[in-house]
N, C-alpha and C positions, 0 to 999 in steps of 0.2 A: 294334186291336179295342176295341171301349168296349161295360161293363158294361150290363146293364140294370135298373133300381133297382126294386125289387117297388114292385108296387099299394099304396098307403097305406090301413092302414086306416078303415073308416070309425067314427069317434070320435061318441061321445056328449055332449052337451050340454056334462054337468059337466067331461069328459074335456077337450075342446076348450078349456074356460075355464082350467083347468090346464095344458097345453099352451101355451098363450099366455102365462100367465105365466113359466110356464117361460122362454120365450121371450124376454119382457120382461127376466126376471130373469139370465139370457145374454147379452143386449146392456148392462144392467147391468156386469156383470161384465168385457164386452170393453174397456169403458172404464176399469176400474179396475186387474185385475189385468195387464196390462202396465205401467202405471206402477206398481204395488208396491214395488219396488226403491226409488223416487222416495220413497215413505210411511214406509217401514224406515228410509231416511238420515233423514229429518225425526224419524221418533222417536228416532233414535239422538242424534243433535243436542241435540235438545231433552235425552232423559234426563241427556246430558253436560253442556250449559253451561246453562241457564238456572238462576236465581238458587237454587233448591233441590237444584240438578241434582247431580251424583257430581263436575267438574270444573267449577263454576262460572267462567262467565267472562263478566264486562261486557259486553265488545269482540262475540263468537260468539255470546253470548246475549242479545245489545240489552236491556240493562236499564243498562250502565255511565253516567256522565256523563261526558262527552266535555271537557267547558268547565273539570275539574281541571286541578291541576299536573300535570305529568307523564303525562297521560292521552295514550294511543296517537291517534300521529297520520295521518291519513293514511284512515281508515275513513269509510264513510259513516254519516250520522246526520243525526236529524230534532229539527225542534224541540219538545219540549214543554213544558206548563206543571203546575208540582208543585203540591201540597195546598195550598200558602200564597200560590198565587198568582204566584210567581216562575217563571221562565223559563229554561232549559238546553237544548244540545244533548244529546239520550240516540243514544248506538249503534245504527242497525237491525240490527246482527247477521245471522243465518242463520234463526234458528227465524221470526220474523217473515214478511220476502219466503218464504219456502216454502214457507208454508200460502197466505200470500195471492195470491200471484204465478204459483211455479210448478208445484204440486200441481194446482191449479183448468184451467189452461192447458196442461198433459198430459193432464187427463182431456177435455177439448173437443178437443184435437186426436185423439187414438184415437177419441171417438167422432163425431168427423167424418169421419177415413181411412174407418171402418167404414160410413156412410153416401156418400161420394164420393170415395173413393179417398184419394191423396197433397192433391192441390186444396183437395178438404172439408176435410181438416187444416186447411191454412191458412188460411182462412177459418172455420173454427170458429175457433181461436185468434183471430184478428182483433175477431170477436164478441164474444169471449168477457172480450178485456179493459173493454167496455164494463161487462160488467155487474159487473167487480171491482173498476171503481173508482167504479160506482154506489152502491157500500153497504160498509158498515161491517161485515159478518159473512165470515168465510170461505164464498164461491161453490162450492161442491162442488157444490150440488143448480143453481146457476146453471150451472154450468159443462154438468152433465147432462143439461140442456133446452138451452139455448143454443146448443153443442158441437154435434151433430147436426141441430137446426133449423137451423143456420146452413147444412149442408153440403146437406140436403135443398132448401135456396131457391138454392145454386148448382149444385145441380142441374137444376133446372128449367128458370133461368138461361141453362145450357149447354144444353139440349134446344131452348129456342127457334131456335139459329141453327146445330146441329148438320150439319152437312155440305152449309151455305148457304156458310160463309165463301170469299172468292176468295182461290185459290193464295197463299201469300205473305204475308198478313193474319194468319195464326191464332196467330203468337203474339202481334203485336200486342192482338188482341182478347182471347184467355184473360188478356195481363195485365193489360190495363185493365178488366174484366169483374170480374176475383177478387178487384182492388183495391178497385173502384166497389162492390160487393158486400155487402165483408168490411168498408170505412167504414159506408156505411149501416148493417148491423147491427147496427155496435159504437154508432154514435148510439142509434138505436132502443133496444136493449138499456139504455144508459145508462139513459134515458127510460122504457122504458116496462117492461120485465121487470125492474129491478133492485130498485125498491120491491115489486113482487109477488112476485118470489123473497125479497126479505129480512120481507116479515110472514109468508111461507109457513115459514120460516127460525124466525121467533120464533113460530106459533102452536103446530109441533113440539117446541121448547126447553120452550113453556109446558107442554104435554103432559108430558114425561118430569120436569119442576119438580112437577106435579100428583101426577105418582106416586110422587115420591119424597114428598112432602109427605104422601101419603096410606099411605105408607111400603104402596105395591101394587108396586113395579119388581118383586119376584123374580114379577109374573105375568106377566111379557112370558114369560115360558118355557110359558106354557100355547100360545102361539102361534109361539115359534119352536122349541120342539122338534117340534112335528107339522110343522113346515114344512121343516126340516130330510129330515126321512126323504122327505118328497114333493118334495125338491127345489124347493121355493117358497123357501128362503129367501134367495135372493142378491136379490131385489127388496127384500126385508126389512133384509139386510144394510148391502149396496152402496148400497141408494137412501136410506134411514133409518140406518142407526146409525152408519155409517162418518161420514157428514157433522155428525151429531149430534156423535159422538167428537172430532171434529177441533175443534168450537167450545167443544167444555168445556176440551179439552185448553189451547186457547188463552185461556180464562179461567181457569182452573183448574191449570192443568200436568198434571192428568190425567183419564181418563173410566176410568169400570167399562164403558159402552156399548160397547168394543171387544173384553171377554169373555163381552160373553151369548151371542154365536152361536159362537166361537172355544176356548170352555172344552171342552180336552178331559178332563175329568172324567166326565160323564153317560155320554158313549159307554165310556169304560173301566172304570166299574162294571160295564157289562150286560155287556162282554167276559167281565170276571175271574168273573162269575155262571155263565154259560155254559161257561169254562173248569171249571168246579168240580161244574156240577152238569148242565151239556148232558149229551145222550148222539149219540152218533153222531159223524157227517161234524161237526156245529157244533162239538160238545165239542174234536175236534181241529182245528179248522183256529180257536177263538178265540185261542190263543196269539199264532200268527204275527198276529191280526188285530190285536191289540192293539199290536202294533211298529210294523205302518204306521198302525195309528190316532194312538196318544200320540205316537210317539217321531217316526214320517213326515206329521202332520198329516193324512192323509188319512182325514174323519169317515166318509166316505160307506161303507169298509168294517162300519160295525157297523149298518148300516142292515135288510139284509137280516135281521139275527139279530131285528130288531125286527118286523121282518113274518113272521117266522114265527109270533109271538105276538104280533098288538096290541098286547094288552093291557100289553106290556112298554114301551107309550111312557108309562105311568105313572110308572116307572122313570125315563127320560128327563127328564119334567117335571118330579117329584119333585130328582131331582138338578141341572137343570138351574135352578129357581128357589133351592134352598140356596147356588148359587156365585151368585147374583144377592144373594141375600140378607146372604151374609158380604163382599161388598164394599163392600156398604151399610155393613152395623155397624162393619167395621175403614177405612172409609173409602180403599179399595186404589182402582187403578184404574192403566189403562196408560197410556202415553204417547203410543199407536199401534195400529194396527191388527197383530194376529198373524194372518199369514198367510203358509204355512198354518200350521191352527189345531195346531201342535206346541210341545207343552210348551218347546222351545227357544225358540222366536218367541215363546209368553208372557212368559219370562223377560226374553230380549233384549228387550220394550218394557215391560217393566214399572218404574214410577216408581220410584224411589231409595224412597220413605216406605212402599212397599205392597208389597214381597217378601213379606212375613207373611199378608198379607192373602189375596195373591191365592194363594200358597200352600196357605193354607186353602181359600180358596175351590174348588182342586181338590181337595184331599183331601177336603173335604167332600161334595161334590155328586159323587164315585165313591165313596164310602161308601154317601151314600143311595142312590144308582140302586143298589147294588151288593144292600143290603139290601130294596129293592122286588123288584129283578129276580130276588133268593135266593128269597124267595118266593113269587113266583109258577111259577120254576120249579119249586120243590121242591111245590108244589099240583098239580103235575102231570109230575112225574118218573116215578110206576109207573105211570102209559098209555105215557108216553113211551118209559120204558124195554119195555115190553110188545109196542109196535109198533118197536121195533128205534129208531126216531129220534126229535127232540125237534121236529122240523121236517123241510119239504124244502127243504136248504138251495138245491137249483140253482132252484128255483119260486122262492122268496125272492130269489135274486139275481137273475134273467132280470123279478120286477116292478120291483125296485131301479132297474134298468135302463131296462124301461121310463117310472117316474116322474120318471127323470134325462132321461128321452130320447132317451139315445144310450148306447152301452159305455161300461166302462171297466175300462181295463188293472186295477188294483185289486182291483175285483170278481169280476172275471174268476179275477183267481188265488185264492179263495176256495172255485172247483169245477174243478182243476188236471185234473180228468178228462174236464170236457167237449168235447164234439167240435164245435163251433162250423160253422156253415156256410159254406160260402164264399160272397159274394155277388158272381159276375164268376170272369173266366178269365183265366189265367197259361199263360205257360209254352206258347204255340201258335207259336213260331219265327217261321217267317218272316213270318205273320201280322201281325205285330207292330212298333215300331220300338223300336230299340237302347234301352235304359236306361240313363241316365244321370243324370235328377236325380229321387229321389224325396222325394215331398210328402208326409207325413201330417198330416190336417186333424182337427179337432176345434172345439168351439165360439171355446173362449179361446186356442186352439192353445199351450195351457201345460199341462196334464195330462196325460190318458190317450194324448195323440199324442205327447208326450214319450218315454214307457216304449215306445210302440209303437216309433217309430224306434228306439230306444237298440235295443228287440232285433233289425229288420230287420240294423241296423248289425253287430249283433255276428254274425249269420249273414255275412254278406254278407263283413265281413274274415275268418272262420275257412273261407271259400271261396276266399280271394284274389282278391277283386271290389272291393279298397278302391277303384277308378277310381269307384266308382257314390256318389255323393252324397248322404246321405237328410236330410230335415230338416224339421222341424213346422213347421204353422202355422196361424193361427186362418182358418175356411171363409171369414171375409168380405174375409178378405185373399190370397185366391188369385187366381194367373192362369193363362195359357196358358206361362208357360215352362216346367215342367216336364213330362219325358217321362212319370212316372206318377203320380196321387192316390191316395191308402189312406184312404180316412175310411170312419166307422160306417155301417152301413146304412141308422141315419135319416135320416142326415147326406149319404147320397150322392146326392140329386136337386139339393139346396141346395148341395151344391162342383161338381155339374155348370152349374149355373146360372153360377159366377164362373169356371170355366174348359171354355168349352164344347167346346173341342177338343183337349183333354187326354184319355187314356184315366184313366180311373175305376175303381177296386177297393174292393171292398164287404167287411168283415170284420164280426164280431159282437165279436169278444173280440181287442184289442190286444195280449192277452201270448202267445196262446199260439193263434195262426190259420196252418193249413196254406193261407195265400196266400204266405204268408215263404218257406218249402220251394220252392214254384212260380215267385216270383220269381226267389230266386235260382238256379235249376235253368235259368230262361228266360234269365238274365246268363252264369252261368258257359257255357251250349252255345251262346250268340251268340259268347260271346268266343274259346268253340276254334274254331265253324266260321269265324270270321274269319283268325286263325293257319292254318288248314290250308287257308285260299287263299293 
């Protein structure tokens, strides 16, 4: 039995433009955060061996000369020429090939998968190495475009001769096709994308040059803290700073551009305000919100506490330009991108010379938001207190929601009380087929489907159903082999699209949805009426 996914509604101008960004800023995002892991070794690398680094080393961190006595043999290295003119083989190390090689060529491949499957991977990658040995900057924003243009033209590609080819032929043709392809576009790319990504590359660097020069960076916080709460900022993020970060780091050994959006300071001020001076449902549930904010990276829980009061993204910006501003003065900056934004992940990519810095830079920017966000609640604590709350936090969290898009588990346990709808039907026996592999989808299929499975799972073994399978994953990489989907209810027309003959379960709230009850209520009586034939 397959679900049916409500009527969408119908969206307003501005709404749709948000929407789409949103949108934009998700496919952003599906290319970046799978490879993550990829971004965290390169900064951990770098923090370690390159010449400033905590365990400097020549060899690991391509700076050694290779043409000494005694120098390690056997590594690879390039030739360059020193200040004076003279000539040496230097190490290429690890930090080097990483950034240029193979950071640029995981993000083309994910967002090729994302655009045509396995295929498009490879052929994005193909692409992709054209345009990274067109130019001299790290290809992140090359890789961006490229990546997925590439996978979209073998799509078309394949659409022309789709289910022309004669018996016998097809794999012939898929690989001469993805070859023929994925050559052309790496020429092409060489040619004709690599100089226009690489001035698009320096007229950004000249940009964030400007505003430091014009000592304006702590105002990018006027624009990524609202962007933030409305969920605009991973185009922000993912498509501008990340790539930015990645070329200072490579000039520089490190960037502050990978704590303007990642600083969990600003969000943990308005917490600790609201812990202290909220009233109501807010007052108690800031605590625990604070744990998965700082300590679990997850910013999006203090989002709500911000839409119950506007006015509290002063707070936000306020706080959020001061940790901009003390990395300027102390010269802090990470090595990497922190992700998620949890004080641990700051630490771990923060540079050997800017512990101090960036240190500061959170404690500062949750002082200020802490003292913006003090009063303006305390300007309006006796209404608050008068009308019993300081907000409605579940109105708050259900817009959260929708400016995100879709749920999240997170969010969700913020109003541990609500009764969430069910979107779809469990649990009708024989109606049904046996369960066995379940899917939960989500955009990046790294969040909120994560927490969702962990809980199915933990019902599911404390029923003795461990035979059932459950496991996440991003909607653009679904298929028909599993027996059931669980994705958001925004999200459920768009996972019907990538597996159309799969049944589909629609939830609001990942943590805590009586479809989990209904599944496993539909496993456990499949599996006795099986036994008691």
């Amino acid at each position: 039995m397959t679900t049916t996914a409500p009527a969408a509604p119908t969206l307003s101008r501005g709404r749709t433009a948000q929407v789409r960004l949103q949108r934009f800023g998700a496919f952003l995002t599906g290319m970046i955060m799978p490879n993550l892991p990829a971004f965290l070794a390169w900064g951990l690398i770098t923090a370690l061996f390159i010449a400033v680094g905590w365990l400097p080393n020549g060899v690991l961190g391509g700076f050694g000369n290779a043409d000494l006595p005694g120098a390690w043999q056997g590594a690879a290295t390039q030739l360059v020429q020193a200040d004076d003119g003279t000539t040496f083989h230097q190490y290429l190390g690890l930090v080097g090939p990483m950034v240029t090689y193979l950071l640029p060529l995981l993000i083309a491949n994910a967002g090729g998968r994302l655009v045509h499957g396995e295929r498009g991977g490879v052929v994005a990658t193909i692409a992709t190495l054209g345009i990274i040995v067109g130019s001299t900057v790290p290809m992140f924003l090359g890789a961006m475009i490229v990546g997925p243009l590439a996978a979209w033209v073998m799509r078309l590609v394949d659409g022309l001769w789709e289910g022309r080819i004669r018996p016998g032929f097809e794999m012939l043709v898929n690989m001469f096709s993805a070859a023929i392809v994925g050559g052309a576009l790496s020429v092409g790319a060489f040619f004709g994308i690599a100089p226009l990504v690489t001035q698009l590359s320096a007229w950004l660097g000249d940009l964030v040059g400007w505003l430091a020069d014009n000592h304006l960076l702590p105002a990018m916080a006027l624009v990524v803290e609202p962007a933030k709460v409305l969920f605009l900022n991973n185009a922000i993020g993912n498509g501008v700073l990340v790539p930015l970060g990645a070329q200072q780091v490579v000039a520089d050994g490190k960037s502050l551009l990978f704590l303007v959006e990642a600083n969990p300071g600003p969000g943990l001020g308005i917490l600790l305000a609201y812990a202290l001076l909220g009233v109501g449902a807010a007052r108690s549930t800031a605590p625990g919100a604070i744990v998965v904010q700082f300590l679990g990276g997850i910013h999006e829980v203090y989002f709500p506490f911000v839409l119950m009061k506007p006015a509290l993204i002063l707070a936000a910006i306020a706080g959020g330009a001061t940790g901009i501003a003390t990395n300027v003065v102390m010269g802090s900056g990470l090595v990497g991108p922190a992700a998620p934004g949890s004080i641990f992940a700051v630490y771990a990519q923060t540079a050997r010379d800017s512990y101090l810095g960036v240190t500061l830079s959170v404690v500062l920017s949750a002082a200020v938001s802490f003292l913006v966000a003090a009063v303006i609640l305390r300007a309006t604590r006796k209404r608050d207190l008068a009308a019993g709350e300081s907000g409605d936090l579940a109105a708050a969290v259900a817009q959260t929601e929708a400016n995100k898009g879709r749920s999240s588990a997170a969010l969700g346990a913020l109003v541990p009380g609500a009764s969430p709808e069910v979107g779809g039907e469990a649990g009708q026996g024989a109606d049904v087929a046996p369960v066995r592999l379940v899917v939960f989808a989500c955009d990046a299929g790294m969040g909120s489907s994560v927490m969702g499975a962990a809980v199915l799972r933990d019902k599911l073994r404390k029923a003795g159903a461990d035979e059932v399978t459950v496991v996440n994953k991003a909607v653009a990489m679904l298929d028909d082999s599993a027996d059931l989907v669980i994705s958001q209810r925004e999200l459920t027309a768009r996972a019907r699209l990538r597996a159309p003959t799969t049944r589909h379960l629609s939830v609001d709230n990942f943590m805590s949805s009586p479809v989990y009850d209904q599944v496993v209520a539909e496993v456990v009586a499949a599996r006795d009426g099986t036994a008691a034939r």
